[in-house]
Structure formats: structure tokens, C-alpha cells
C-alpha positions as CSV (number, residue, x, y, z in Angstrom):
1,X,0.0,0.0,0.0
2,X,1.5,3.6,-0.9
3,X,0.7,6.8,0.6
4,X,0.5,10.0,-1.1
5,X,2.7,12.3,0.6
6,X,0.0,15.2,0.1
7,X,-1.9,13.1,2.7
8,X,0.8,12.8,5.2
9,X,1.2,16.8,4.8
10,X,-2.0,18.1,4.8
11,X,-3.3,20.4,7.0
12,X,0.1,20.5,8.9
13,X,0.4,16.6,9.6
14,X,-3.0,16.3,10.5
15,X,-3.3,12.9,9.3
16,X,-0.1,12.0,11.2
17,X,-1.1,13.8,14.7
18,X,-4.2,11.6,14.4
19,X,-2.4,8.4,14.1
20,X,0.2,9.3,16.7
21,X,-2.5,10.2,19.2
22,X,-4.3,7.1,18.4
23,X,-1.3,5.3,18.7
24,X,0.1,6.6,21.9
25,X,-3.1,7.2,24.1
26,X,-4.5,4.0,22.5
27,X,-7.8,5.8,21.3
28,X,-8.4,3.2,18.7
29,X,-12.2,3.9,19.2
30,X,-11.2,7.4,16.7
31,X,-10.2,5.4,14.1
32,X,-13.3,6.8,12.5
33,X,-11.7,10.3,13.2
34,X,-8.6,9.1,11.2
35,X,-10.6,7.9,8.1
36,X,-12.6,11.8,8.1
37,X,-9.0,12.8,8.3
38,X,-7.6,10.6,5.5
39,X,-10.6,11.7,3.4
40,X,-10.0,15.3,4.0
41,X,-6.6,15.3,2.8
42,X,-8.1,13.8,-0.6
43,X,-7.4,9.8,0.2
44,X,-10.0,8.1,-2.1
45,X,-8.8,4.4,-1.6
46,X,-11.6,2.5,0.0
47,X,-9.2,-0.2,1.5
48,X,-7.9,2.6,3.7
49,X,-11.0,4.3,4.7
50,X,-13.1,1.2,5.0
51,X,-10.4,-0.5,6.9
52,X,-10.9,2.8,9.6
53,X,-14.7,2.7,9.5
54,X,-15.0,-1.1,10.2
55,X,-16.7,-2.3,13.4
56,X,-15.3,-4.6,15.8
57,X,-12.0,-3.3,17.7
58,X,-8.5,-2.0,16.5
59,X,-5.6,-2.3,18.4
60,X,-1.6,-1.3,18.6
61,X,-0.2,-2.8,15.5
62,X,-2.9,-1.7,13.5
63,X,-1.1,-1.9,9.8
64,X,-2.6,1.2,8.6
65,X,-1.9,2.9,11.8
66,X,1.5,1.6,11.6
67,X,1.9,2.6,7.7
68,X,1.2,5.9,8.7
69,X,3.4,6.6,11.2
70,X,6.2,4.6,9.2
71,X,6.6,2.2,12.1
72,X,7.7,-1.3,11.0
């Protein structure tokens, strides 16, 4: 999966703070905020944003999560 830069860069890392906080504080219940995020900086790919909206629960090693902070 690739990331469009623009995305990471939008709105002044936006998209990244979102992740991070997600991430640190464990708020995996705002993955939903991440997807409005995503979408805001013009992400389009349904894998992405569908993967955010899905029910049921996320946790730390989330790939997308991961992919965006550029943890391996």
C-alpha cells in the first residue's frame, strides 16, 4: 500500500497527529476520526478508509496505523 505524501502533509500533519495520538493514548475507538481525516486530505482508496470505519475493535499494531506513522 502507498501513501500519497500530500496526505501525510495536509493540514500541517494532520493525518499524522491523528495516528500518533491514536497510537500513543490508545484511542483506537477514533479510528473513524482518522478515516474523516484521511478523506479530507483527498485519500480516495476504500481499503484505507473502510479499513478505519470497520466495526469490531483495533488495536496497537494496527497496519494502517503503523503505515502511517512509518513504524515497521
Amino acid at each position: 500500500m502507498v501513501l500519497d505524501p500530500a496526505w501525510l502533509a495536509w493540514d500541517d500533519a494532520a493525518v499524522v497527529k491523528v495516528a500518533r495520538t491514536v497510537y500513543e493514548e490508545r484511542r483506537f475507538e477514533e479510528m473513524t476520526v482518522l478515516a474523516d481525516a484521511l478523506e479530507e486530505a483527498g485519500c480516495t482508496c476504500a481499503a484505507l478508509l473502510d479499513h478505519c470505519r470497520q466495526p469490531g475493535e483495533h488495536v496497537r499494531g494496527c497496519w494502517l496505523v503503523d503505515l502511517l506513522l512509518q513504524r515497521e
